[in-house]
C-alpha positions in Angstrom: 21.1 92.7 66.1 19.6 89.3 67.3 16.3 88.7 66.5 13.3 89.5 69.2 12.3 85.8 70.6 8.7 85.3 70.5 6.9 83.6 73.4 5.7 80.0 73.3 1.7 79.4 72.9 -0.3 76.6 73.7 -0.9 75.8 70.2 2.7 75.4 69.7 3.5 73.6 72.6 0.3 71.1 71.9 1.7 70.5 68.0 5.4 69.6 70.3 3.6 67.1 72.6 1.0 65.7 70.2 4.8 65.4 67.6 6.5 63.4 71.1 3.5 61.6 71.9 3.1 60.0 68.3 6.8 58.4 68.8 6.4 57.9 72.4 3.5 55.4 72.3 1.0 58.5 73.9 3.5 59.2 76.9 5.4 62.7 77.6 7.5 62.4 80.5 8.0 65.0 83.4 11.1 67.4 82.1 11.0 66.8 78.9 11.0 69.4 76.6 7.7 68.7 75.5 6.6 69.3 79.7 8.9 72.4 79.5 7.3 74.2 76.7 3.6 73.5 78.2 5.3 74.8 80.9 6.2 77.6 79.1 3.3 78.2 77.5 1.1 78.3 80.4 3.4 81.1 82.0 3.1 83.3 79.2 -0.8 83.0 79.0 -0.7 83.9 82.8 1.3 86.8 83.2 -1.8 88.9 81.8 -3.7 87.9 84.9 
């Protein structure tokens, strides 16, 4: 059995781009996986609406 996969919030995928940022100098490019989970994050908190 795999295991359920649990959606990406947007305290997770703010620890991801503060964690990118701190190497990056502050910047998070477009694409980036950092982008993608904010993405991500903001579709899950939506689909309530």
């Amino acid at each position: 059995m795999s295991e359920k996969k649990k959606p990406m919030t947007p305290a997770a995928a703010a620890r991801i781009q503060s964690a990118n940022a701190k190497q990056n100098g502050g910047a998070t490019t477009k694409g980036s996986f950092p982008a993608k989970a904010q993405a991500a994050a903001d579709k899950n908190t939506n689909q309530g609406e």
